[in-house]
C-alpha positions in Angstrom: 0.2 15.8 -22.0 -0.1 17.9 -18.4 -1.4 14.7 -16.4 1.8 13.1 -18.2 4.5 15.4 -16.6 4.3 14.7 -13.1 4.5 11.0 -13.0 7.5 11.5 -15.4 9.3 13.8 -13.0 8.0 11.3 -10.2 9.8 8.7 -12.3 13.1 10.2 -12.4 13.2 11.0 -8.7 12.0 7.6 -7.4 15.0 6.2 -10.1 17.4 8.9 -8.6 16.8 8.5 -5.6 19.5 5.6 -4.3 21.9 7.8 -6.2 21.6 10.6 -3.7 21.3 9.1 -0.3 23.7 6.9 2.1 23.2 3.0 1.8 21.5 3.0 5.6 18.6 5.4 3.6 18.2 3.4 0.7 17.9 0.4 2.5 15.0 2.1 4.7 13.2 3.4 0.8 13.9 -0.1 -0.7 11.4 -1.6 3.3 8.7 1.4 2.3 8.6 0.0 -1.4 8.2 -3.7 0.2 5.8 -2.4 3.1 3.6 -0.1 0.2 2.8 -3.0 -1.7 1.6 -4.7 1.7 -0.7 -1.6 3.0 -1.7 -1.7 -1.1 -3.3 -5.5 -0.1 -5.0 -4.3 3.2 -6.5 -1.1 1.5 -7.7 -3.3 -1.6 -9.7 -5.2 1.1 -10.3 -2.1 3.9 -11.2 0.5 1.9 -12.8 -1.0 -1.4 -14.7 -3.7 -0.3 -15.1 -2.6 3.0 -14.0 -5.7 4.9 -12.0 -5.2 8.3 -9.1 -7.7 8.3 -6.4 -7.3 11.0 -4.5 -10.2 10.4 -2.5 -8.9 7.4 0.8 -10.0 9.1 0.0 -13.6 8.9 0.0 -13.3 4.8 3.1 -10.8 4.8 4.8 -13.6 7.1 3.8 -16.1 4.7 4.7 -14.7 1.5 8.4 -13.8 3.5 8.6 -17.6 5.1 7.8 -19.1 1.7 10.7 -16.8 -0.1 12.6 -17.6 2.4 12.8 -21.2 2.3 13.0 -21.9 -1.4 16.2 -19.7 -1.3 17.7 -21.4 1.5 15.9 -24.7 1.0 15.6 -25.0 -2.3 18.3 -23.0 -4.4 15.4 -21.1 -5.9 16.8 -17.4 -7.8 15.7 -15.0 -5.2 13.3 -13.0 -7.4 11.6 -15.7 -9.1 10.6 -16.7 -5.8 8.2 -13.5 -5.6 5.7 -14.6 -8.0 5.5 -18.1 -6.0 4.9 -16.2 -2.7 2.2 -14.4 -4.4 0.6 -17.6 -5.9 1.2 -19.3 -2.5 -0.7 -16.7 -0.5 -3.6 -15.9 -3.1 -4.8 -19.4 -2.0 -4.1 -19.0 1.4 -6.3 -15.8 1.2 -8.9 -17.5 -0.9 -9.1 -20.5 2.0 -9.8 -17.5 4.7 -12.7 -15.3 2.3 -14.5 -18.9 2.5 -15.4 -18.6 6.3 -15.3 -14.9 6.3 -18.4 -14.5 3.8 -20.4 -15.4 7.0 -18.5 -12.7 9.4 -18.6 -9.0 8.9 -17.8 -6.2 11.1 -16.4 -6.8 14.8 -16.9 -10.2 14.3 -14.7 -10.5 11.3 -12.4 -8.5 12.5 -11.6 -10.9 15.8 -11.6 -13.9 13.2 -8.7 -12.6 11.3 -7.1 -10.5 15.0 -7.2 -14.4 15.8 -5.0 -15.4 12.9 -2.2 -13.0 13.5 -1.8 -13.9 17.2 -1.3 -17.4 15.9 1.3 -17.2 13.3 4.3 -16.4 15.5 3.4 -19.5 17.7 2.8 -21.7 14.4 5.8 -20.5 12.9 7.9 -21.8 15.9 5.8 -24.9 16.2 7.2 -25.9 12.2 10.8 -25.5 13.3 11.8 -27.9 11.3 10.6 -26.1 8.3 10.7 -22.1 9.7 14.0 -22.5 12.0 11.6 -21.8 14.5 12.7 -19.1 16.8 16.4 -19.1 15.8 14.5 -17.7 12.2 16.5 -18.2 8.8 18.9 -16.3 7.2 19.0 -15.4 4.0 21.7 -14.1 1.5 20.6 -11.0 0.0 20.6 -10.7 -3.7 23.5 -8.6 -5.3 24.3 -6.2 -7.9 25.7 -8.4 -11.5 29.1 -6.9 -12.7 27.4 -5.7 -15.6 25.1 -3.3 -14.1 27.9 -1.4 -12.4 25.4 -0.8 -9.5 26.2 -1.5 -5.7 24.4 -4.0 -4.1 21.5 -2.0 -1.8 21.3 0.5 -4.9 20.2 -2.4 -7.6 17.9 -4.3 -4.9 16.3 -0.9 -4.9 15.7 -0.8 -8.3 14.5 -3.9 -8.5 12.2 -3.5 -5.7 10.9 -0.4 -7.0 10.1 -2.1 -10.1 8.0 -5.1 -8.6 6.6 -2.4 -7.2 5.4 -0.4 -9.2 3.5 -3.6 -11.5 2.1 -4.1 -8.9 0.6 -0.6 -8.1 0.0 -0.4 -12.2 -2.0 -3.9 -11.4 -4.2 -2.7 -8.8 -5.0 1.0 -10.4 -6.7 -1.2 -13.3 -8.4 -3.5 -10.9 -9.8 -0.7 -9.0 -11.1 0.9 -12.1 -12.5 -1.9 -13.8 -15.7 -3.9 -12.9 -13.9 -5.7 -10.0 -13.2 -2.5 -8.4 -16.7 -1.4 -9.3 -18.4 -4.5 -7.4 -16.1 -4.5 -5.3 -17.5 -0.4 -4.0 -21.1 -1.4 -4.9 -20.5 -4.2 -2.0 -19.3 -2.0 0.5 -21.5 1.1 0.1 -24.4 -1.4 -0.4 -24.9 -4.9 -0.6 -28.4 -5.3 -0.9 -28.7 -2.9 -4.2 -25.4 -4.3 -5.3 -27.1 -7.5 -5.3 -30.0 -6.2 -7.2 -27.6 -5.3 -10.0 -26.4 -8.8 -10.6 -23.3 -8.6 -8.0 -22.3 -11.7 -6.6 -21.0 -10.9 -3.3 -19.2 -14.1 -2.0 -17.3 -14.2 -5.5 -15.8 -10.7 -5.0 -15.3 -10.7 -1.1 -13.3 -13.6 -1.7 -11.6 -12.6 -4.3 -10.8 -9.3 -2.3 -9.5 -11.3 0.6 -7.8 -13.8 -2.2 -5.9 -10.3 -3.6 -4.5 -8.8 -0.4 -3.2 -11.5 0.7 -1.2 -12.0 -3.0 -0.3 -8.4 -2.2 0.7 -9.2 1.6 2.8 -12.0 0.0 4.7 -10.0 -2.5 5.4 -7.5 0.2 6.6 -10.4 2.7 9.1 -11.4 -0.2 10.5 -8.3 -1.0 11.4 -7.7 2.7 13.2 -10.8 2.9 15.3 -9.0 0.4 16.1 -6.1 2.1 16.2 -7.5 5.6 17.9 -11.1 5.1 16.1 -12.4 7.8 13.0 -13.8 9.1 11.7 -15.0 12.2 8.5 -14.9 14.3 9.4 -11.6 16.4 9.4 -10.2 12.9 6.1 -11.3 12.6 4.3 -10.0 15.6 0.5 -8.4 15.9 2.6 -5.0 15.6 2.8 -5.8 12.5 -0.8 -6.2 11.6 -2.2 -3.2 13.6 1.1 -1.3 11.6 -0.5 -1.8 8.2 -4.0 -1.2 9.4 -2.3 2.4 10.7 -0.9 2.9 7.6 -4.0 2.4 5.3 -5.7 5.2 7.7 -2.5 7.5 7.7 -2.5 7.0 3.5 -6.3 7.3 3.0 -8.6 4.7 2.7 -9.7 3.5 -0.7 -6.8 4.8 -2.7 -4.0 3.7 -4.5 -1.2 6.3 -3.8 -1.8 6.6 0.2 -0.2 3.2 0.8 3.0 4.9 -0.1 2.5 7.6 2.5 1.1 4.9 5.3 4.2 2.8 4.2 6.7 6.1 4.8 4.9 6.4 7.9 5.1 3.2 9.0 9.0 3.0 8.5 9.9 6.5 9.4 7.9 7.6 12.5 9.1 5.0 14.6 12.6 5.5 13.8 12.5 9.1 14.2 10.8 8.4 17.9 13.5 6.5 18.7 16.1 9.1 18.0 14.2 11.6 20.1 13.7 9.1 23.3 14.1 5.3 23.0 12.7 4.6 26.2 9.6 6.7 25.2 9.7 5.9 21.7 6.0 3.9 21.2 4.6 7.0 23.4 5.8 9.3 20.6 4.8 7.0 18.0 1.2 6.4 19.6 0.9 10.4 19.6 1.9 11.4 16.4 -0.4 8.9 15.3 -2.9 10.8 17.3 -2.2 14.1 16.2 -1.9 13.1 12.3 -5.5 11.4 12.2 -6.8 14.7 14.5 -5.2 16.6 11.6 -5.8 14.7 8.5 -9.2 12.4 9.1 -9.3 11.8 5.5 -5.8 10.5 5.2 -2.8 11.9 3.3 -4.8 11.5 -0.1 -8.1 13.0 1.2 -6.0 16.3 2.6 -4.6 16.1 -1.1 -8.0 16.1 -2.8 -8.6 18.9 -0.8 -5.9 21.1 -1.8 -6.6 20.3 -5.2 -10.5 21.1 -5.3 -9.7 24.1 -3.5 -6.8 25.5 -6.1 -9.6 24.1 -9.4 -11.9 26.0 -7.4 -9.7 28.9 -7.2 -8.4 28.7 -10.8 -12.6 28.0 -11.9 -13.5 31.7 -10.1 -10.8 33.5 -11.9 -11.8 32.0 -15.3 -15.2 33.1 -14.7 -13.8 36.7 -13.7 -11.7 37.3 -16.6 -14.8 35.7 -18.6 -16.8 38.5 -17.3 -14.5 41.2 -17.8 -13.8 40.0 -21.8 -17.5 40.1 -22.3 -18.2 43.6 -20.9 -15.3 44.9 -23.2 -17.2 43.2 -26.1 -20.5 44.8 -25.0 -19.4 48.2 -25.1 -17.3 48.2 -27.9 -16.7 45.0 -29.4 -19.8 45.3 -31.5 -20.3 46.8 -34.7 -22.4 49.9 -33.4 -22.1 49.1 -29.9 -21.3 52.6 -28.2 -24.2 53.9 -31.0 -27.1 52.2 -29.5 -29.8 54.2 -27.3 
């Protein structure tokens, strides 16, 4: 019942929450929901199976191209064109964990660095199908008359919904046997070979997922933003999520919404302070936050919360103490009679 209460009160504030802020700040929550369930995909693959991938971009550009086009294209309903994007760039994640078995390390690293500087110049190279660099714009799903909601208020909901499947989704992957094999893989892959893990199956599949992941995200920014093209796609963008898995805490589910706050905040608030300096002061707050918190947002958390169990274990022991030495001197029967 006590692990219960807080994501209840978590619940109503995250629901709440476009009901207390201007439409300019729920717009900027509804880009961290999108951008959390990209960072989600990169830590799936960073952090649990220990794979560096820094072309992330490329699949959040192609789950956003492909919502993109089947709205404007193809008359598709905007949010049935999430789960399309997501089947769309599992396979396109699948095709890349083929070559990548062979790569680890550095080397994989540059294959997928390679990726990301190439998607911008593809996507203007398909104009016919992308736009190109004049991009595509999209109408932005609104509010029905029956929900009484305005329009950047129920795209928040609904964003907040698809995201929260899919953080549901990858809390029982993670603690299942994928997420298992998957940890086994990346602390060791001899021994997790010698316990029956097949290796190629799950990196693949790893790659495979947070790409899906990257997709979903791409489409729910087409939502909020109305627009894509290939300046929105930039390495930035890749090197951004990789920042925001670090800044979050690697291997965890709940630091992709801190990376993603991060990711969307920071820059903006640098900006207010000095645009002309504004990637300095992103660059050293950066600095300063991983000087301050190596272990992430969710590691300084886990601290905190050993320390106060440690705290609350000493005091239990205390008043254990002092309860049994009342009992030893008088709680007996006889007690204060004995020699």
């Amino acid at each position: 019942m006590k692990r219960t209460v807080p994501y209840a009160l978590l619940a109503v504030a995250l629901v709440a929450l476009p009901f207390l802020f201007s439409s300019y700040r729920v717009g900027q929550f509804t880009l961290v929901a999108a951008y959390a369930v990209a960072v989600l995909g990169l830590n799936l693959l960073v952090g649990y199976s220990g794979q560096i991938s820094l072309g992330h971009g490329a699949s959040f550009a192609l789950g956003a191209y492909v919502s993109a086009i089947l709205i404007t294209d193809y008359s598709f309903p905007a949010y049935a064109t999430v789960p399309l994007a997501a089947v769309v760039c599992f396979g396109a994640g699948f095709l890349l964990g083929l070559p990548a078995l062979r790569l680890r390390g550095l080397y994989l690293a540059i294959l997928t660095l390679g990726l990301a500087v190439a998607t911008p110049q593809l996507i203007k190279r398909f104009d016919g199908l992308t736009g190109g660099t004049q991009g595509i714009n999209v109408e932005q799903p609104g509010a029905p008359a029956w929900s009484g909601l305005a329009d950047d208020q129920f795209l928040y909901l609904v964003t907040l919904a698809f995201t929260v499947f899919m953080f549901v989704l990858a809390a029982r992957l993670v603690r299942g046997r994928v997420g298992r094999a998957l940890i086994a893989i990346r602390d060791n892959e001899t021994a997790a070979k010698a316990q029956g893990v097949n290796p190629a199956r799950y990196k693949t599949l790893a790659f495979a997922t947070g790409s899906l992941y990257a997709g979903v995200g791409g489409a729910l920014y087409v939502f909020s933003i109305g627009f894509v093209a290939p300046e929105s796609f930039t390495l930035v963008v890749s090197f951004s999520f990789l920042a925001a898995v670090v800044v979050g805490g690697l291997a965890t589910i709940g630091g992709a919404v801190f990376g993603a706050l991060f990711i969307e905040f920071v820059p903006v608030y640098a900006g207010d302070v000095d645009e002309a300096l504004a990637g300095v002061i992103y660059g050293a707050v950066l600095i300063a936050f991983m000087y301050a918190l190596p272990g992430g947002v969710m590691g300084a958390l886990r601290k905190l919360r050993g320390k106060f169990n440690e705290r609350g274990s000493r005091h239990h022991a205390k008043d254990s103490r002092v309860v049994d030495g009342v009992a030893g001197a008088g709680g007996e029967p006889g007690g204060g009679m004995r020699a």
